[in-house]
C-alpha positions in Angstrom: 95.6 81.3 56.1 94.9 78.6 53.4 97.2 78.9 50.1 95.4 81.2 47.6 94.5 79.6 44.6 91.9 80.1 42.4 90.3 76.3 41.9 89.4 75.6 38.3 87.5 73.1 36.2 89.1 69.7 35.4 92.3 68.6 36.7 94.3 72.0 35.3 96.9 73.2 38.2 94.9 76.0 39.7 96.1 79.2 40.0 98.1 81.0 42.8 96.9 84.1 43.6 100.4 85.6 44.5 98.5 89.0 45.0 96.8 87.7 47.9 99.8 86.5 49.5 101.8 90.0 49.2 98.3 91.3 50.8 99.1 88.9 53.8 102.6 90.2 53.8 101.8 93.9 53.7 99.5 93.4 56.5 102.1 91.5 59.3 104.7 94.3 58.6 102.6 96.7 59.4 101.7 95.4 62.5 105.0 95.1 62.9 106.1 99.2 62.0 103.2 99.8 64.7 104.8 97.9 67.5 107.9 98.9 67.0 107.3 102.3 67.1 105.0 102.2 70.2 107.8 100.4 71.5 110.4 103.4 70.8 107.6 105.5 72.2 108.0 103.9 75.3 111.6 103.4 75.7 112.1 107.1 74.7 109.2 109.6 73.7 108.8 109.6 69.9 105.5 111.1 69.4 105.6 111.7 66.0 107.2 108.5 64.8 104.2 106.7 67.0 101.7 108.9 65.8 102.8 108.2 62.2 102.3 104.7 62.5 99.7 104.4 64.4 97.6 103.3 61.9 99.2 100.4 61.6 97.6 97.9 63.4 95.1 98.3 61.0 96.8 95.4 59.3 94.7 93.0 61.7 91.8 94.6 59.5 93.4 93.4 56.5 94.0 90.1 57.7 90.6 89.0 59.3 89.1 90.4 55.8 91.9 87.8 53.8 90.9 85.0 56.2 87.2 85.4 55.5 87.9 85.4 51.7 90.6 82.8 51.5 88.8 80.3 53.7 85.1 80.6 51.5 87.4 81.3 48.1 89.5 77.8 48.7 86.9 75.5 50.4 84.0 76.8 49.2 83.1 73.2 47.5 83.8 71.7 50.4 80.8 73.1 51.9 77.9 70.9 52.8 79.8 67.9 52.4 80.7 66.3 55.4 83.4 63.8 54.2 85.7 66.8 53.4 85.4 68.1 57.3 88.8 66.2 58.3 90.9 67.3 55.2 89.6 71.2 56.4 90.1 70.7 59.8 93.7 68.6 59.3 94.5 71.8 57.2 93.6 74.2 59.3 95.5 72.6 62.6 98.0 71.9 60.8 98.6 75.0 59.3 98.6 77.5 62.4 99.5 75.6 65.6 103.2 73.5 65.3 104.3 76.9 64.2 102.2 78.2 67.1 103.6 76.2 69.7 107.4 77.0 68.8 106.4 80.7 69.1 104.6 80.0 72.9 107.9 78.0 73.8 109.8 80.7 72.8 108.0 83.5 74.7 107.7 81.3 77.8 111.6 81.5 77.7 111.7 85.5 76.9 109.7 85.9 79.5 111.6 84.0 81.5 114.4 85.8 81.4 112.7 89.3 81.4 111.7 91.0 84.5 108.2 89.8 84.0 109.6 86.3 84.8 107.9 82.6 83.9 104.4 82.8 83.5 101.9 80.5 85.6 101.6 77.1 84.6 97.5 78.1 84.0 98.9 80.7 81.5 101.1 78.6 79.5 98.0 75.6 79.8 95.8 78.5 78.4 97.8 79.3 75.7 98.1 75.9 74.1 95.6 76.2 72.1 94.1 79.8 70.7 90.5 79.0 71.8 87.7 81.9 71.7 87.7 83.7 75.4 88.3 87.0 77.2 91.9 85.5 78.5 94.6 86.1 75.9 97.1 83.6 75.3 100.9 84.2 76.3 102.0 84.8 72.4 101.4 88.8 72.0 99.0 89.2 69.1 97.9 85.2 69.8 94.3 87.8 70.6 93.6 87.4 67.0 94.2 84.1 66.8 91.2 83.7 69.0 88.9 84.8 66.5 90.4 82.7 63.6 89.9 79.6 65.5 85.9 80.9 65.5 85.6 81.6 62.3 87.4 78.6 61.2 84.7 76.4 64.1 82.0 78.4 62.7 82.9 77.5 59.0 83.2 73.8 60.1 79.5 73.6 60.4 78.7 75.0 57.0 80.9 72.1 55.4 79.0 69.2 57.9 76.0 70.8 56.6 75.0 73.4 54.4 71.6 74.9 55.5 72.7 74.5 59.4 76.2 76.2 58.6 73.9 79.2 56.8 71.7 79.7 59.9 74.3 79.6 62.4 76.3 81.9 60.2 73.0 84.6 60.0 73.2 84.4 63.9 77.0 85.0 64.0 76.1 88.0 62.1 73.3 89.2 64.2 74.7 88.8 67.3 78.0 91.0 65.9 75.5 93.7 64.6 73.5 93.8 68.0 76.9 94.1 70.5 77.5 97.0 67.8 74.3 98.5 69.5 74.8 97.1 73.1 72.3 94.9 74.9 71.1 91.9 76.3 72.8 89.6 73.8 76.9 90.7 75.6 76.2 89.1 78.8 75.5 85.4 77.4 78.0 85.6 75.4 80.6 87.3 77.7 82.4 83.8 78.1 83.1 83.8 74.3 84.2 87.4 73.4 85.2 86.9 69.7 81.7 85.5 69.4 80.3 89.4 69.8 83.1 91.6 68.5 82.9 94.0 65.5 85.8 92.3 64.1 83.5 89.3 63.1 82.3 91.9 60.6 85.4 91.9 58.5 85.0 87.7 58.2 82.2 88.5 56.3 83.6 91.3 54.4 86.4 88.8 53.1 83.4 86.1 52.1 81.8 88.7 50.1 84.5 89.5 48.2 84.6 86.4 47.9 81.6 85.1 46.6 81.8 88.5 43.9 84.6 87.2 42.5 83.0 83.1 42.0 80.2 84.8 40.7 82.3 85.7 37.7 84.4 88.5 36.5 84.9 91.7 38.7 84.4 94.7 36.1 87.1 97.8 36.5 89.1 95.7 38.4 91.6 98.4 38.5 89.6 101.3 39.6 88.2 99.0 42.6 91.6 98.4 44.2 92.3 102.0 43.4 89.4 103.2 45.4 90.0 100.9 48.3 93.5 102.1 48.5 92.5 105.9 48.6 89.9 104.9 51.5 91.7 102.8 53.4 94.4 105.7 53.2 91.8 108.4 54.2 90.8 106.2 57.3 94.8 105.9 58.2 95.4 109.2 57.9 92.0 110.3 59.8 93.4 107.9 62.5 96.5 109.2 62.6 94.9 113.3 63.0 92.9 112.1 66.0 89.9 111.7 64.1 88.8 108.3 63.8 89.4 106.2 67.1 91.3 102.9 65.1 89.7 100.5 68.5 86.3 101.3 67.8 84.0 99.6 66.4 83.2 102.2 63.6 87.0 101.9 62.6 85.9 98.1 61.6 84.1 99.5 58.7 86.5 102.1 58.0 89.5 100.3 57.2 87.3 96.6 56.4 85.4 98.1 53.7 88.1 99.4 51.8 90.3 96.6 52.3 87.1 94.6 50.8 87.9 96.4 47.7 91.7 96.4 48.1 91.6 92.3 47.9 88.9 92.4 45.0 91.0 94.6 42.7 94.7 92.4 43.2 92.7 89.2 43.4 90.6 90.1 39.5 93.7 91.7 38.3 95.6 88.8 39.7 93.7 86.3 37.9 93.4 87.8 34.9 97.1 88.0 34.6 97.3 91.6 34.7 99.3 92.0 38.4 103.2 91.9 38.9 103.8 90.4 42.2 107.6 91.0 42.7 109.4 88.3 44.1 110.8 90.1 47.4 106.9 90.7 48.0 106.1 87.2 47.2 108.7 86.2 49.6 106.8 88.8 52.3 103.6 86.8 51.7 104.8 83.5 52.5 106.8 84.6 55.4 103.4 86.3 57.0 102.4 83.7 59.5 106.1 83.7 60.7 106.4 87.4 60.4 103.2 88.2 63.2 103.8 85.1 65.6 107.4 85.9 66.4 107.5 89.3 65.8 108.0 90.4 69.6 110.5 87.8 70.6 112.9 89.3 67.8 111.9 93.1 68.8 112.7 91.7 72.7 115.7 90.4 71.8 117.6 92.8 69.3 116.6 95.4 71.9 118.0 93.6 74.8 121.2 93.4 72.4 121.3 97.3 71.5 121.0 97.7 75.1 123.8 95.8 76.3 125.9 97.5 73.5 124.7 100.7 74.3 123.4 101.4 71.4 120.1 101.9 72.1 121.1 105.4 73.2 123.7 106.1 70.5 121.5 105.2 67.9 119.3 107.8 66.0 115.8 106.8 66.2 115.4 106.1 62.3 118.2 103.7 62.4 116.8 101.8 65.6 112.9 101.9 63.8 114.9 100.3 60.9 116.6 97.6 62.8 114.3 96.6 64.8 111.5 96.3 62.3 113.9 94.8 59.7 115.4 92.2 62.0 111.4 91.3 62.9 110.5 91.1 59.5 113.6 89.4 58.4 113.8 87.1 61.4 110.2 86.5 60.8 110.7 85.1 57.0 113.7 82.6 58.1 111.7 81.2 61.1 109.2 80.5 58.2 111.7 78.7 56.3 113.8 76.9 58.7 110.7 76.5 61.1 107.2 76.7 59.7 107.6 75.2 56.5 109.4 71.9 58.2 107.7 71.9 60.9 103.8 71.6 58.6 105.6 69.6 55.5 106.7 67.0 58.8 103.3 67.4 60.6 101.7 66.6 57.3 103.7 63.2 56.5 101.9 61.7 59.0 98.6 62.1 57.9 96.6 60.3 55.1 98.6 60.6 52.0 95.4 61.5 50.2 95.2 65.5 51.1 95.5 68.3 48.7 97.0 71.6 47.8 98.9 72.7 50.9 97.0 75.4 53.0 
């Protein structure tokens, strides 16, 4: 989740790679078209409106693959120097957990209120912090947090020391390719789940792309983010026709890969100068963080309002998709305004005056 800019000789102002950020956008509203509809599902059968979208969560793909690239792409000269390990780490804390902790207050007091009632005081200790485990914390979708804070520990070590951070990093990967297979290596492990899922695979994806595009210029740019579009379309769709099962492991592959290629294509076009990022988009991007952690306390809550109005029932089920998923999306960018942004710029004053570009 670090600010995507392309880091250049000298002391030039590096470029922002607003592509990347409408990527980031993209991706939390359509998690956010996926919930909402499997929440309509549930409240009143809509098949096909569930079935549509069901691909949708498929933007967790997208992100894990832009974490793995954003992360190597912005700190990769930080890496086997161990001075720079508070600035990453000051960045990265800083970055995803006051907003974090406003969106676990928040759902402790949704679910206060909700038939499920207040959560155990183990729960809410749980979910302070996002750590790697089989537990999920109390903020839905936190799950995926999980495996940021992994790959973001696991990253740490390359930048305290290169050649250790490389090995660990070759057994990350070979324990993610053997749980693929099934063995011995699951039950050690059990304890730390994220350490042995096939979503690891998409971290690596995303440095990939990124170290292609450090090595120097991406040729065809175009016809690469063309390509991944069609696949990662093809695998949608497949998922959608009940033949690719979006949960397993294969599906990893099927939508990583080709969002591999999506981010290659915007990020060389982007930096060449050859991508229109439209503002509204732009404003999508930056609102992303905002737009996944508190999506579900604004679907609760307008519901609970279209119930108690009755409207829920009077409703069409297009007009309820759309405000629901609108007032997630747009409750999600203010929250990133009015909260996030604060909340890190506050966070921030207090540290050494000496860090860098904002993350």
């Amino acid at each position: 989740m670090a600010e995507t800019t392309a880091p250049q000789a000298g002391p030039a102002p590096r470029q922002r790679l607003y592509g990347i950020e409408a990527c980031r956008g993209v991706a939390a509203t359509m998690v956010v078209c996926y919930h909402v509809a499997r929440h309509l599902d549930q409240a009143a059968p809509v098949p096909v409106l569930r079935a549509a979208l069901q691909f949708g969560h498929a933007g967790v793909d997208l992100f894990f693959v832009l974490s793995g690239f954003i992360i190597l792409f912005v700190h990769r000269r930080d890496i086997g120097r161990p001075d720079r390990l508070r600035h990453y780490l000051g960045r990265r804390v800083t970055r995803l957990m006051p907003t974090y902790w406003v969106a676990l207050l928040l759902m402790v007091v949704v679910l206060g209120f909700s038939h499920a009632g207040l959560p155990s005081a183990s729960q809410i200790l749980w979910s302070l912090a996002p750590l790697p485990g089989r537990q999920s914390p109390l903020v839905v979708g936190g799950w995926t947090l999980q495996f940021e804070t992994l790959f973001y520990g696991l990253f740490a070590i390359l930048i305290l020391n290169r050649r250790l951070g490389l090995l660990v990093m070759a057994a990350w990967a070979a324990l993610t390719a053997q749980s693929m297979l099934g063995g011995w290596m699951d039950r050690p492990f059990a304890r730390i789940w994220q350490l042995t899922q096939m979503y690891d695979v998409e971290f690596f994806i995303g440095m990939g792309v990124a170290l292609a595009l450090l090595r120097g210029r991406v040729p065809g740019a175009r016809a690469v983010l063309w390509v991944g579009l069609l696949g990662f379309a093809v695998s949608a769709l497949a998922e959608d026709l009940g033949r690719l099962n979006g949960y397993g492991a294969a599906a990893r592959f099927a939508y990583g890969l080709p969002a591999g290629l999506i981010l290659m294509g915007i990020a060389e076009l982007d930096r060449q100068g050859r991508l229109h990022v439209s503002l509204p988009l732009r404003w999508l991007g930056a609102g992303s963080y905002s737009i996944y952690l508190f999506q579900f306390i604004f679907i609760a809550v307008i519901w609970h309002a279209l119930v108690l109005l009755g409207l829920d029932a009077a409703l069409p089920t297009p007009v309820l998709f759309a405000v629901l998923a609108g007032g997630a999306v747009i409750g999600g960018m203010l929250m990133s305004e009015r909260v996030e942004k604060p909340l890190i710029r506050m966070v921030r004053s207090l540290g050494p005056r000496r860090a860098v570009a904002a993350s």
